[in-house]
N, CA, C, O and CB atoms as a CASP TS submission, in Angstrom:
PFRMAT TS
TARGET T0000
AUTHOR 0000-0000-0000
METHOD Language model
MODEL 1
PARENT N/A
ATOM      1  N   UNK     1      11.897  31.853   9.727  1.00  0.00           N
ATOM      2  CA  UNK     1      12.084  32.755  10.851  1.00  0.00           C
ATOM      3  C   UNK     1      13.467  33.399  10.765  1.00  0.00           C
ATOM      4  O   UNK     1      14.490  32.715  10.731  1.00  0.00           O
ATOM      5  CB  UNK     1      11.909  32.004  12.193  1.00  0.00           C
ATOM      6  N   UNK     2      13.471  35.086  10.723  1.00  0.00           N
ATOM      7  CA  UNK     2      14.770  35.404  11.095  1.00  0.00           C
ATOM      8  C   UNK     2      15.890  35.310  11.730  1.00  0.00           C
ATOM      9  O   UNK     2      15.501  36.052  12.632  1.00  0.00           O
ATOM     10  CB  UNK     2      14.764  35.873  11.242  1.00  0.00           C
ATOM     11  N   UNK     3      17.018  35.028  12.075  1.00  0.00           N
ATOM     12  CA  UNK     3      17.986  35.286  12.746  1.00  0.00           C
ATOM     13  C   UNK     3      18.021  36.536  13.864  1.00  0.00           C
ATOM     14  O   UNK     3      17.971  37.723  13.543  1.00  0.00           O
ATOM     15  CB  UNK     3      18.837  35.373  11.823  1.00  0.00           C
ATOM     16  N   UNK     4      18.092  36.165  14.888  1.00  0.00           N
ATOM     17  CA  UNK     4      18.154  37.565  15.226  1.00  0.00           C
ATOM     18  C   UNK     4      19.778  37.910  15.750  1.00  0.00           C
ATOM     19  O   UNK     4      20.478  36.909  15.598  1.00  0.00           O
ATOM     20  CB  UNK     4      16.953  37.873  16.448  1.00  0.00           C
ATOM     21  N   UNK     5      20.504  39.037  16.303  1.00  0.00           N
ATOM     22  CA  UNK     5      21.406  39.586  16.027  1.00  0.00           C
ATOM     23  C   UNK     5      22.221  38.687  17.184  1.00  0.00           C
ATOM     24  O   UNK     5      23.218  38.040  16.863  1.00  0.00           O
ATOM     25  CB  UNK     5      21.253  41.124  15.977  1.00  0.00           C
ATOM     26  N   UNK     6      21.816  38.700  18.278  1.00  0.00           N
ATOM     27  CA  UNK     6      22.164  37.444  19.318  1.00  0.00           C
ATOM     28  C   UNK     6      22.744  36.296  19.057  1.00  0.00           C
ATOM     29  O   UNK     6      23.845  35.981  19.507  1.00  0.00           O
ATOM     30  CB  UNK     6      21.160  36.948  19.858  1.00  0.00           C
ATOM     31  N   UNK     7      21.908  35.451  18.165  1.00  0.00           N
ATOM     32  CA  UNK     7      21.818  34.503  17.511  1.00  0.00           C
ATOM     33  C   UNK     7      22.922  34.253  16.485  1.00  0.00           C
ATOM     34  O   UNK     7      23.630  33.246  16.480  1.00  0.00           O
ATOM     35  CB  UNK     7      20.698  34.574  17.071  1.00  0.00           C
ATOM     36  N   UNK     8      23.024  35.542  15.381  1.00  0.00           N
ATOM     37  CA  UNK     8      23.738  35.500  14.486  1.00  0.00           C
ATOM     38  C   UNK     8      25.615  35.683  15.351  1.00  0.00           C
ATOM     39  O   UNK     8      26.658  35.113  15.030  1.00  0.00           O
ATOM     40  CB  UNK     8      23.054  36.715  13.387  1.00  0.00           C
ATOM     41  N   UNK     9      25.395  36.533  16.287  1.00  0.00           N
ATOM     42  CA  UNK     9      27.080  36.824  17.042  1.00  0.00           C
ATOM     43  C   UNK     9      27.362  35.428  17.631  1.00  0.00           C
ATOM     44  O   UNK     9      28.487  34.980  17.412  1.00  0.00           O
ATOM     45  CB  UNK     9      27.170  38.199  18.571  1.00  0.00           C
ATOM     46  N   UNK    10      26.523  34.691  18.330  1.00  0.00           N
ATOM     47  CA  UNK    10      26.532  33.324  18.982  1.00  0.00           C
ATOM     48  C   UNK    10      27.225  32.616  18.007  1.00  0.00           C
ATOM     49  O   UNK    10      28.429  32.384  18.120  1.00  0.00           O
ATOM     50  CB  UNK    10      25.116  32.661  19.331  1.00  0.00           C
ATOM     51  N   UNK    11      26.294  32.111  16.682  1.00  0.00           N
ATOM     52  CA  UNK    11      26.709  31.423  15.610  1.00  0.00           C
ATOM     53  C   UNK    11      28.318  31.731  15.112  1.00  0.00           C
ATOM     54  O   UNK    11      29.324  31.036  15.251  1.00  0.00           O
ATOM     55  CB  UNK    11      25.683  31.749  14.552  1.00  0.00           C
ATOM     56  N   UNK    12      28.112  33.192  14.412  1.00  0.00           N
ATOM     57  CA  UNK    12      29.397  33.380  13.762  1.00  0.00           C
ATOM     58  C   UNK    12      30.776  33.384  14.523  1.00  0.00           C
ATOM     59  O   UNK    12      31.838  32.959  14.069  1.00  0.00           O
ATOM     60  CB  UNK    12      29.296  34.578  13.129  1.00  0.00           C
ATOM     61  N   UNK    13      30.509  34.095  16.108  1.00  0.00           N
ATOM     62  CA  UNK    13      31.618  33.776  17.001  1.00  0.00           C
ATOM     63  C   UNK    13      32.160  32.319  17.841  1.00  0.00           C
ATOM     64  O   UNK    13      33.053  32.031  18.639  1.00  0.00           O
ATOM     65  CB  UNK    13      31.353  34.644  17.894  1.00  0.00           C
ATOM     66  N   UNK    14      31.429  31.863  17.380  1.00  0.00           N
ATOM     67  CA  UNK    14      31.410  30.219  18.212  1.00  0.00           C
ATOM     68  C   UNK    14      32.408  29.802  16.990  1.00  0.00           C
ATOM     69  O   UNK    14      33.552  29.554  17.371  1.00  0.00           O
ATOM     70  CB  UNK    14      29.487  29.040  18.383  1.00  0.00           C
ATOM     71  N   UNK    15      32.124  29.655  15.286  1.00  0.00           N
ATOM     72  CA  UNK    15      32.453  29.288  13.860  1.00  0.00           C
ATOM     73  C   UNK    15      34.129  30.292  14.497  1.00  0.00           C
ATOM     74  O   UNK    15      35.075  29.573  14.821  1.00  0.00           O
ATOM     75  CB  UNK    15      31.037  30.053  12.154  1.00  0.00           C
ATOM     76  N   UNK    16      34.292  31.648  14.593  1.00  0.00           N
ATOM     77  CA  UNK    16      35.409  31.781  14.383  1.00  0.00           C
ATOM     78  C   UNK    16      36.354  31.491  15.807  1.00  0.00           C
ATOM     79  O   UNK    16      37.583  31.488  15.726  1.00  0.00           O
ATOM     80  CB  UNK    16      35.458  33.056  13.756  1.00  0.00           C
ATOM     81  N   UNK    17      35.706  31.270  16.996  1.00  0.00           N
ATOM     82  CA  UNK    17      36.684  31.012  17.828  1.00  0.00           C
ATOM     83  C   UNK    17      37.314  29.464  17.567  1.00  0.00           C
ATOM     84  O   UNK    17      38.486  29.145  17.766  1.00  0.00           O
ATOM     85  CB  UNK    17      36.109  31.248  19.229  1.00  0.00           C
ATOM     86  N   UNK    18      36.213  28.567  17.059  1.00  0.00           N
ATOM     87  CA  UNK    18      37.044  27.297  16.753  1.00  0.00           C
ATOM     88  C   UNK    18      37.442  27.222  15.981  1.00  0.00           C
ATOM     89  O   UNK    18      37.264  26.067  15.594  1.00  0.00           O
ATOM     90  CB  UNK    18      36.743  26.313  16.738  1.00  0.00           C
ATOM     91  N   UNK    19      38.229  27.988  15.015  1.00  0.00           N
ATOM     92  CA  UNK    19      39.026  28.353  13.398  1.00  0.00           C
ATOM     93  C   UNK    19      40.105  28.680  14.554  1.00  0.00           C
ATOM     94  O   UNK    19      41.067  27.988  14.888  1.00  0.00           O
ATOM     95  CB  UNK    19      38.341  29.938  11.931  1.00  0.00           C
ATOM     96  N   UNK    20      39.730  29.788  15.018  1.00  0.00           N
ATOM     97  CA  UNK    20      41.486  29.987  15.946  1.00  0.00           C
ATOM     98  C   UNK    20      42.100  29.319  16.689  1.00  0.00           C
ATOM     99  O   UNK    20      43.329  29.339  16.770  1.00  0.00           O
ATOM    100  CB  UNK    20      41.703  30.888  16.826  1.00  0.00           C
ATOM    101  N   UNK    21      41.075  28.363  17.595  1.00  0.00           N
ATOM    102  CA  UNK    21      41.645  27.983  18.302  1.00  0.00           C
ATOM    103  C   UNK    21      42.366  26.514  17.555  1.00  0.00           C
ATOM    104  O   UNK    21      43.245  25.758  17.967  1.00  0.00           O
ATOM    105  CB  UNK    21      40.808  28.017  19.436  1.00  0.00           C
ATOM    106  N   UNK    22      41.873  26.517  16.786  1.00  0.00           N
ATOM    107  CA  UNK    22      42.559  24.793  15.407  1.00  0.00           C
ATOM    108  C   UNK    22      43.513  25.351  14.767  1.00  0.00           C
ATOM    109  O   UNK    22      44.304  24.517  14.326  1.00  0.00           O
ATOM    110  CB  UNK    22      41.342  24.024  13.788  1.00  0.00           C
ATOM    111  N   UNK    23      43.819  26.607  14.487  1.00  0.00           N
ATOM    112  CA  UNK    23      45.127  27.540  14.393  1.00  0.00           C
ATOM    113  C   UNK    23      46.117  27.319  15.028  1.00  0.00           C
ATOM    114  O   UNK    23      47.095  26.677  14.645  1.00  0.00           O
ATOM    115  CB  UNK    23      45.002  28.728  14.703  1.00  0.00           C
ATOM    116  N   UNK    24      45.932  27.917  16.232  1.00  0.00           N
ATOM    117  CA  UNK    24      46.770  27.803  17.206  1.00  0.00           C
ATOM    118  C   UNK    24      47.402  26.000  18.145  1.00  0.00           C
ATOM    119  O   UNK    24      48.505  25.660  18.576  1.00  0.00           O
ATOM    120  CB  UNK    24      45.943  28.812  18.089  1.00  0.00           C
ATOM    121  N   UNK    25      46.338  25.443  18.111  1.00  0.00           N
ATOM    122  CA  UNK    25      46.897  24.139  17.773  1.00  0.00           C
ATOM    123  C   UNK    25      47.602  23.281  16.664  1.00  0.00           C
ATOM    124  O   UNK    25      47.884  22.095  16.836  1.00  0.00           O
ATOM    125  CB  UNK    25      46.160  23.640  17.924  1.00  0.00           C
ATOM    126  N   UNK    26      47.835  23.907  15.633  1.00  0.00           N
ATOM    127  CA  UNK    26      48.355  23.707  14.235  1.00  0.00           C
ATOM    128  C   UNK    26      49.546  24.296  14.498  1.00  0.00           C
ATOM    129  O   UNK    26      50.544  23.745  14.033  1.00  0.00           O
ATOM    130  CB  UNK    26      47.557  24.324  12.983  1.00  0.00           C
ATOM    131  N   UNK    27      49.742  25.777  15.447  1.00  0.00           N
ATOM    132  CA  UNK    27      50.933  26.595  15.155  1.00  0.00           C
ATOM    133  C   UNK    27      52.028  25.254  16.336  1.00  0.00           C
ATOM    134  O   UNK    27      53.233  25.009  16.272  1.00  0.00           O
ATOM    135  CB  UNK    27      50.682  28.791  15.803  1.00  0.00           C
ATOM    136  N   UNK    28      51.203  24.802  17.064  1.00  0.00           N
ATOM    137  CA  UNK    28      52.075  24.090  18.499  1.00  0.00           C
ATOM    138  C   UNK    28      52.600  23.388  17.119  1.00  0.00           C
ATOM    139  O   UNK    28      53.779  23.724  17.003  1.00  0.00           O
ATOM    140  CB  UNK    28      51.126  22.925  20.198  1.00  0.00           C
ATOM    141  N   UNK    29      52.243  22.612  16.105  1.00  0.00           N
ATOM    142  CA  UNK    29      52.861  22.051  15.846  1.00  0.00           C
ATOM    143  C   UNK    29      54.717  21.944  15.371  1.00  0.00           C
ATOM    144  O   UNK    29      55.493  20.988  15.382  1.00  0.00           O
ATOM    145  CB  UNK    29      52.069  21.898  15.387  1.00  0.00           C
ATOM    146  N   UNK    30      54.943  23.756  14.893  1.00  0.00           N
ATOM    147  CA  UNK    30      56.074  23.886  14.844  1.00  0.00           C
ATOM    148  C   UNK    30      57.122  23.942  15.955  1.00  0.00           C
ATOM    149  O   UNK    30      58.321  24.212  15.876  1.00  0.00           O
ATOM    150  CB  UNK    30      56.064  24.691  14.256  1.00  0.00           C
ATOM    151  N   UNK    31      56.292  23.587  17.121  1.00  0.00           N
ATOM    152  CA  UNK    31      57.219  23.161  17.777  1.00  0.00           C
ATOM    153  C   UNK    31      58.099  21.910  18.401  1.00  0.00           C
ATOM    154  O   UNK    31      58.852  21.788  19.367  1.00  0.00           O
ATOM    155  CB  UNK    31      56.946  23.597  18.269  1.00  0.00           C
ATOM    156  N   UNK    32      57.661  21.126  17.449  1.00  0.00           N
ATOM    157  CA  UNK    32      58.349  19.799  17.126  1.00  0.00           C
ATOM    158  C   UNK    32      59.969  20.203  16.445  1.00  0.00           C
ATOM    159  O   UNK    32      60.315  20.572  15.323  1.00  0.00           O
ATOM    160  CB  UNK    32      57.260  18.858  15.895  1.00  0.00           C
ATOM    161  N   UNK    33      60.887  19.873  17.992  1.00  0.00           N
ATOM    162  CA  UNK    33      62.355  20.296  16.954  1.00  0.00           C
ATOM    163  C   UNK    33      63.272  19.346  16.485  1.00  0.00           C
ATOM    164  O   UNK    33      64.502  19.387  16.434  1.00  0.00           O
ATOM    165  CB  UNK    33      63.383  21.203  17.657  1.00  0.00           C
ATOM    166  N   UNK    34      62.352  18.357  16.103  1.00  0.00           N
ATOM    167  CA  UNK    34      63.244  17.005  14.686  1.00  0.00           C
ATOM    168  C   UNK    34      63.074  17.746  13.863  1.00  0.00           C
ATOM    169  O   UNK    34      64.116  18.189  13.380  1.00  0.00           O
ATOM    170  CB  UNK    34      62.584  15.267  14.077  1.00  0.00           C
ATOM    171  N   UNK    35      61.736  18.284  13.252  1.00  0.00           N
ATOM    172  CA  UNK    35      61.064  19.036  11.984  1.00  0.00           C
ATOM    173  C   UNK    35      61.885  20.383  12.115  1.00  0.00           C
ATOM    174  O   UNK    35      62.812  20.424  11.306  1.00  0.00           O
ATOM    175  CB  UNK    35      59.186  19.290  12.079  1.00  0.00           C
ATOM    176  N   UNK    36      61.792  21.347  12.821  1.00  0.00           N
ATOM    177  CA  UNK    36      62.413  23.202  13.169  1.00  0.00           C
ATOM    178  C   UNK    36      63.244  23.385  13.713  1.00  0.00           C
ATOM    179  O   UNK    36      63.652  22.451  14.403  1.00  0.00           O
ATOM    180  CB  UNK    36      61.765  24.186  13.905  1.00  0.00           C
ATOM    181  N   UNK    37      63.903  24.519  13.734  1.00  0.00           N
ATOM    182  CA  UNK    37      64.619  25.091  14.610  1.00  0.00           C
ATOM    183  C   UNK    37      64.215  26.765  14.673  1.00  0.00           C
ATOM    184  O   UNK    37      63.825  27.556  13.814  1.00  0.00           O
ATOM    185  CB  UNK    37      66.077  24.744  14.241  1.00  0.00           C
ATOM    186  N   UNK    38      64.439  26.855  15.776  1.00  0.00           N
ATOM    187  CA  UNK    38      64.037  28.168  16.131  1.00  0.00           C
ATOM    188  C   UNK    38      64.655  28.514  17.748  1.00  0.00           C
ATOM    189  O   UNK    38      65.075  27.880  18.716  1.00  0.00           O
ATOM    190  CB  UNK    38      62.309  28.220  16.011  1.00  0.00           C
ATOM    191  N   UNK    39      64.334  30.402  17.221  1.00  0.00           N
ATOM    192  CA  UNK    39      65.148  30.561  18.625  1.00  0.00           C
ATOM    193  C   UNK    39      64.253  30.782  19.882  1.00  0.00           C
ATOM    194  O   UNK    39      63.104  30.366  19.726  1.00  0.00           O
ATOM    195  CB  UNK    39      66.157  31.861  18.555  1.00  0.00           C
ATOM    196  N   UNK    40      64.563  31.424  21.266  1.00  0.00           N
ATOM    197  CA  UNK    40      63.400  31.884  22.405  1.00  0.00           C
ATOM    198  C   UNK    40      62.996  32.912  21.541  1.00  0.00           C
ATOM    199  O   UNK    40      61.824  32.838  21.173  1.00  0.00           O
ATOM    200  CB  UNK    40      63.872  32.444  24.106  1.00  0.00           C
ATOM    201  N   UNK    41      63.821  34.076  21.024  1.00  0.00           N
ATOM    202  CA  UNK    41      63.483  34.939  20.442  1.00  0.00           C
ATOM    203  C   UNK    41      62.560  35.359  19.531  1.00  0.00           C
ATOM    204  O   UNK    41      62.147  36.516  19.456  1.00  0.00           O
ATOM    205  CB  UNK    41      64.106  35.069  20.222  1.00  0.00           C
ATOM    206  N   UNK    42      62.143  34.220  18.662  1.00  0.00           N
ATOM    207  CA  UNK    42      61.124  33.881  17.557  1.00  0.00           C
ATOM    208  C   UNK    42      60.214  34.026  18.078  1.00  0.00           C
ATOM    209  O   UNK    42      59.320  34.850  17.884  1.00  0.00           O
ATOM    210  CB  UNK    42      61.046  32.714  16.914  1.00  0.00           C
ATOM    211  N   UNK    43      60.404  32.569  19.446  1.00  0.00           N
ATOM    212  CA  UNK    43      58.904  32.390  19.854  1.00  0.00           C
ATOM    213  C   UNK    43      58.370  32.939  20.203  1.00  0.00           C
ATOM    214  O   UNK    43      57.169  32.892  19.936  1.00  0.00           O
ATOM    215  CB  UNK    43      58.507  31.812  20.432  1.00  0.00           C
ATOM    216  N   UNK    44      59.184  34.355  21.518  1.00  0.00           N
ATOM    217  CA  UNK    44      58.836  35.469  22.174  1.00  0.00           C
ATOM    218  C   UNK    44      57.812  36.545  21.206  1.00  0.00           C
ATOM    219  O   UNK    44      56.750  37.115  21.452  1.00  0.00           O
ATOM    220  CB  UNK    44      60.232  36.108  22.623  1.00  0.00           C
ATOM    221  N   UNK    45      58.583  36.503  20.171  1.00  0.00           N
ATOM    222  CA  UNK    45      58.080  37.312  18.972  1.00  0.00           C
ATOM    223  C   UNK    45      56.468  37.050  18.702  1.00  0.00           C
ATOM    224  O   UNK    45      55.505  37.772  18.444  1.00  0.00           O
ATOM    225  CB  UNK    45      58.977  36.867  17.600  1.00  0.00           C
ATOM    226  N   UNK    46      56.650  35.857  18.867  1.00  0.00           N
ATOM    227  CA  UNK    46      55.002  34.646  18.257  1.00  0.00           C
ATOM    228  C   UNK    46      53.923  35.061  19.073  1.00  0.00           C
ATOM    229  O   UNK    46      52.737  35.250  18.799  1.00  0.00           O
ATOM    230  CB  UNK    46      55.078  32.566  18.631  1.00  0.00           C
ATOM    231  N   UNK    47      54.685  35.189  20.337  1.00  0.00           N
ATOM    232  CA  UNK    47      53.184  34.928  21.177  1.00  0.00           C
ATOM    233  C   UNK    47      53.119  36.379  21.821  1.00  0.00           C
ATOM    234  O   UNK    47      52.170  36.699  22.536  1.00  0.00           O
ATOM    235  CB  UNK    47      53.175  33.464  22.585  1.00  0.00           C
ATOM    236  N   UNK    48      54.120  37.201  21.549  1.00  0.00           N
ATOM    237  CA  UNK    48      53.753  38.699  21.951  1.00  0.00           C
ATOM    238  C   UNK    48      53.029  39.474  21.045  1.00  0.00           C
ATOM    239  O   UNK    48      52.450  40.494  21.419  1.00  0.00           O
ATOM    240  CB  UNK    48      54.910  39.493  22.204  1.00  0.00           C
ATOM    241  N   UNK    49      53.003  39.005  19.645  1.00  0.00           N
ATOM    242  CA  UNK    49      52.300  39.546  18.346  1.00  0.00           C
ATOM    243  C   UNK    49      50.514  39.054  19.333  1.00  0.00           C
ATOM    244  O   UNK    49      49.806  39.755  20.057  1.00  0.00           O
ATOM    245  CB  UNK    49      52.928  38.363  16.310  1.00  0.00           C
ATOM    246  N   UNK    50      50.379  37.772  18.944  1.00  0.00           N
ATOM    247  CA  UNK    50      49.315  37.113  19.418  1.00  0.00           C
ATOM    248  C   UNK    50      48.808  37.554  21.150  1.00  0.00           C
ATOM    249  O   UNK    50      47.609  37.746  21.353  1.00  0.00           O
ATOM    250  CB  UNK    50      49.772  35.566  19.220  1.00  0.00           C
ATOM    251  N   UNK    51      49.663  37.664  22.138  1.00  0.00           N
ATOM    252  CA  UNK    51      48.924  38.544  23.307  1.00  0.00           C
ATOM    253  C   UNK    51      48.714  39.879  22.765  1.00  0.00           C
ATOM    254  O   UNK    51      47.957  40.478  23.529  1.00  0.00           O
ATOM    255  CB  UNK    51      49.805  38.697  24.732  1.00  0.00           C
ATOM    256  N   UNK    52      49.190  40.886  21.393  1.00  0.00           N
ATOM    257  CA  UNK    52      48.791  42.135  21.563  1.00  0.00           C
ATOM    258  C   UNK    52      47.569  42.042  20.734  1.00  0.00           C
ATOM    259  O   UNK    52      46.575  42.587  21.216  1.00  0.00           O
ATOM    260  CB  UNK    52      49.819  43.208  21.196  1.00  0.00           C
ATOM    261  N   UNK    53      47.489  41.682  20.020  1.00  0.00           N
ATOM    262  CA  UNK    53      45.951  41.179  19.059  1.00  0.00           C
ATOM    263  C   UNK    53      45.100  40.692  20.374  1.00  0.00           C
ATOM    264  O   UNK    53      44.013  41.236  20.573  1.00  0.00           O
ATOM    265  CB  UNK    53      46.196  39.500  17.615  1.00  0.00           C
ATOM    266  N   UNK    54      45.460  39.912  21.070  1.00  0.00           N
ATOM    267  CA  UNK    54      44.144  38.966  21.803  1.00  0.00           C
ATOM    268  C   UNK    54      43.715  40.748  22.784  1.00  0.00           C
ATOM    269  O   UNK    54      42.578  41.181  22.971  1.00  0.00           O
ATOM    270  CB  UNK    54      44.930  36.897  23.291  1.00  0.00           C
ATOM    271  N   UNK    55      45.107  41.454  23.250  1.00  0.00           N
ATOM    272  CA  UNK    55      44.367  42.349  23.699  1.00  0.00           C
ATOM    273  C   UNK    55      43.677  43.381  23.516  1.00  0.00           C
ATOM    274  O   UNK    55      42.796  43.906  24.198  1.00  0.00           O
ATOM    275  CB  UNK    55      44.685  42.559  24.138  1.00  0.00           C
ATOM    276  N   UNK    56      44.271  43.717  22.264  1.00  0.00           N
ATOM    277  CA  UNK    56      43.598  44.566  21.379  1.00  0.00           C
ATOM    278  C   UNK    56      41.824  44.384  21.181  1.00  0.00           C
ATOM    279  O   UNK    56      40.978  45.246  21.419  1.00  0.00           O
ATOM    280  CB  UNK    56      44.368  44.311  20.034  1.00  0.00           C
ATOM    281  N   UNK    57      41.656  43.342  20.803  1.00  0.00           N
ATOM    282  CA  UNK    57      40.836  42.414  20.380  1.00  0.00           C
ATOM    283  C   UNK    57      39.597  42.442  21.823  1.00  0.00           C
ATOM    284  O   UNK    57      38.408  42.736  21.956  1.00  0.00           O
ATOM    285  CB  UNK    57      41.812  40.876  20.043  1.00  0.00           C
ATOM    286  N   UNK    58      40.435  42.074  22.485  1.00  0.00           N
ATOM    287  CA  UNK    58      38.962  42.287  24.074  1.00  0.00           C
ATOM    288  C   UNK    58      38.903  43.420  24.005  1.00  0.00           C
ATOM    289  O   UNK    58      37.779  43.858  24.247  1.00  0.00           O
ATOM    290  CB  UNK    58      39.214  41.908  25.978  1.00  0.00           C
ATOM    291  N   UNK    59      39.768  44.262  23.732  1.00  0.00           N
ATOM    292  CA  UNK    59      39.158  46.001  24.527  1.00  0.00           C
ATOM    293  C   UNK    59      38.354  46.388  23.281  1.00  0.00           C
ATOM    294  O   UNK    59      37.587  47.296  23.602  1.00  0.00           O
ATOM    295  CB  UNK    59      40.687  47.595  24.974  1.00  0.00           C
ATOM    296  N   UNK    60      38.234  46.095  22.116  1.00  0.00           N
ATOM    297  CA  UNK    60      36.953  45.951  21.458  1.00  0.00           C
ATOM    298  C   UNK    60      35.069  45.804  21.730  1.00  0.00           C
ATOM    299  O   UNK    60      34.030  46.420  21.489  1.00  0.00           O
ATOM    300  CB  UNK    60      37.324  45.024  20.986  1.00  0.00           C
ATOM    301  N   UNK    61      35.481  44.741  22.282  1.00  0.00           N
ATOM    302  CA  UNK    61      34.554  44.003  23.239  1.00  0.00           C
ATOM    303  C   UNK    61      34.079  45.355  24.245  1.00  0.00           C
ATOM    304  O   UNK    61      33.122  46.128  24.188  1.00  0.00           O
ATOM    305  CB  UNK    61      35.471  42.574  24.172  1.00  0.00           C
ATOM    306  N   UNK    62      35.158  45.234  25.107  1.00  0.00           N
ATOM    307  CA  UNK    62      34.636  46.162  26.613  1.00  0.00           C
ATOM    308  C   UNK    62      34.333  47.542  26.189  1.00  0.00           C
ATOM    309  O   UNK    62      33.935  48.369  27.009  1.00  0.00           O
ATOM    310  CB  UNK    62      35.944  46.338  27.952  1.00  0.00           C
ATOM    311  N   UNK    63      34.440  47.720  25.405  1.00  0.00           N
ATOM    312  CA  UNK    63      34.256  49.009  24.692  1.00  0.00           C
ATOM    313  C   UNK    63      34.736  50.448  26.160  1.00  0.00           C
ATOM    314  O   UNK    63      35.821  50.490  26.741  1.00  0.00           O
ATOM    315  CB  UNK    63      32.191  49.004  24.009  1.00  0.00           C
ATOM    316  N   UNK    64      33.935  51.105  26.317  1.00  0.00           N
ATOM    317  CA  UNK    64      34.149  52.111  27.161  1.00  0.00           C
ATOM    318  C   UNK    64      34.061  51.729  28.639  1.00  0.00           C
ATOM    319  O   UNK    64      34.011  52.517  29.584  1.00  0.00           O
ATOM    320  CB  UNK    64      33.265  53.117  26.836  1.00  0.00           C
ATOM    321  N   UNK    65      34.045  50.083  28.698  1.00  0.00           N
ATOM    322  CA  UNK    65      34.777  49.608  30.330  1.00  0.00           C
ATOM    323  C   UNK    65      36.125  49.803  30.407  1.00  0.00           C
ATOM    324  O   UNK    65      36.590  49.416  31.479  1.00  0.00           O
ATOM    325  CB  UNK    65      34.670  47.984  30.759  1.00  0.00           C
ATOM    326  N   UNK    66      37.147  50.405  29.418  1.00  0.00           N
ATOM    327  CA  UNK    66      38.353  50.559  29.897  1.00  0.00           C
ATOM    328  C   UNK    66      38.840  51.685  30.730  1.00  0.00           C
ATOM    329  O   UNK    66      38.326  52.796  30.598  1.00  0.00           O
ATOM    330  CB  UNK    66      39.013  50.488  28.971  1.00  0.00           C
ATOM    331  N   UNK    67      39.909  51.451  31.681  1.00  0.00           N
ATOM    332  CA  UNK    67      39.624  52.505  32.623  1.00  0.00           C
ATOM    333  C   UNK    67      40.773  53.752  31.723  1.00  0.00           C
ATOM    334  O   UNK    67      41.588  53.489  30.839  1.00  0.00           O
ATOM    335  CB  UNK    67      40.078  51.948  34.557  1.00  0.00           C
ATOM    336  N   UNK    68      40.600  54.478  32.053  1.00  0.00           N
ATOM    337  CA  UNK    68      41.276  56.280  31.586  1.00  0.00           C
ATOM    338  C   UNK    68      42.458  56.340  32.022  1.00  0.00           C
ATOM    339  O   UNK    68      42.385  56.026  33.210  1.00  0.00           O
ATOM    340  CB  UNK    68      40.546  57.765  32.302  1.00  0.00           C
ATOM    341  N   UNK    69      43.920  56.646  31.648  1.00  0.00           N
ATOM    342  CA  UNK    69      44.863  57.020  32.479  1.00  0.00           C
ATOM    343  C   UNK    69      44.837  58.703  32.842  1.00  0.00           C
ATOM    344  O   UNK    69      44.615  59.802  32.334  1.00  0.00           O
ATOM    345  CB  UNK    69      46.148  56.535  31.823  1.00  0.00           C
ATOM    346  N   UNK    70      45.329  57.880  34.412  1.00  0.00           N
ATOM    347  CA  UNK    70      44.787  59.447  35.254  1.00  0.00           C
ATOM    348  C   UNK    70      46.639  59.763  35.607  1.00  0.00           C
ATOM    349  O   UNK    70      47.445  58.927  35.200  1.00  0.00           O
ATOM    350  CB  UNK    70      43.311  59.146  37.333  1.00  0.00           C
ATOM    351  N   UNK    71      47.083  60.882  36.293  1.00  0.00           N
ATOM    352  CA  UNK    71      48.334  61.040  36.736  1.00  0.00           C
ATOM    353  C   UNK    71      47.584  61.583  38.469  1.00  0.00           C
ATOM    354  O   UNK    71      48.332  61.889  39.397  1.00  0.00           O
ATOM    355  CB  UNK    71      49.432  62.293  35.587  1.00  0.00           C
TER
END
């Protein structure tokens, strides 16, 4: 029996959200500071890269639910 397209986004997105999210629990790890050092600045860097992807990334998704800028 085929896959159908439902099925296949279910599967493959379920496979890559738990790759990221074992990522991102891997990345906490550099924040152990016996092992690193680092500055706010880095981190700021870290997770503003990663909020512009995550948002990037939904408005994908919502496709033409985003609203228009009006003046």
């Amino acid at each position: 029996m085929e896959e159908t397209r439902h099925e296949r986004f279910k599967r493959v997105a379920s496979k890559r959200t738990n790759e990221i999210l074992e990522k991102i629990r891997i990345l906490g790890n550099c924040s152990n500071k016996s092992s690193y050092e680092y500055t706010e600045e880095e981190v700021n860097k870290i997770f503003s890269e990663i909020d512009k992807q995550l948002k990037f990334t939904k408005a994908k998704f919502l496709g033409g639910k985003r609203e228009r800028f009006k003046l």
